[in-house]
Structures are given as structure tokens and as C-alpha cells.
C-alpha positions in Angstrom: -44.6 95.7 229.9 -42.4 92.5 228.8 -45.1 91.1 227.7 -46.0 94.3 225.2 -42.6 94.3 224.0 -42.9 90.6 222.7 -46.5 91.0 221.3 -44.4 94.0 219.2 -41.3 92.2 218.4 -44.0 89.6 216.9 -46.1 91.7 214.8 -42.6 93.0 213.2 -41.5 89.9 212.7 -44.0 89.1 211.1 -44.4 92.6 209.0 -40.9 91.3 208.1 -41.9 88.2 207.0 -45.1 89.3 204.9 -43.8 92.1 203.6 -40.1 90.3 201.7 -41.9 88.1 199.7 -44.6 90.8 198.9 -41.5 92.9 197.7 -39.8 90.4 195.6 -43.0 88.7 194.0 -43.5 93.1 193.0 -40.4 92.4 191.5 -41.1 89.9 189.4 -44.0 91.4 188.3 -41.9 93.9 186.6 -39.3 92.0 185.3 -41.4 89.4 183.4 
């Protein structure tokens, strides 16, 4: 079960960490 929870915490992590330069690259986009 511990070892689930870590494998989760991970993949949000790294959701997280995909996802904020996703976001403000988007951002960009629109601005320029």
C-alpha cells in the first residue's frame, strides 16, 4: 500500500512538473 502511494505522489509530481511549463509556454503563445 506504501508503495502505491509513492508510485502516485510520483506520477503527480510529475503531472506537476509537465504540465507548468505546458501552461506558461500556452501563454506565450498568446501573448506574442
Amino acid at each position: 500500500m506504501k508503495n502505491h502511494f509513492q508510485v502516485y505522489r510520483f506520477n503527480v509530481g510529475l503531472l506537476q512538473a509537465t504540465e507548468i511549463p505546458l501552461l506558461l509556454s500556452f501563454y506565450l503563445f498568446l501573448l506574442i
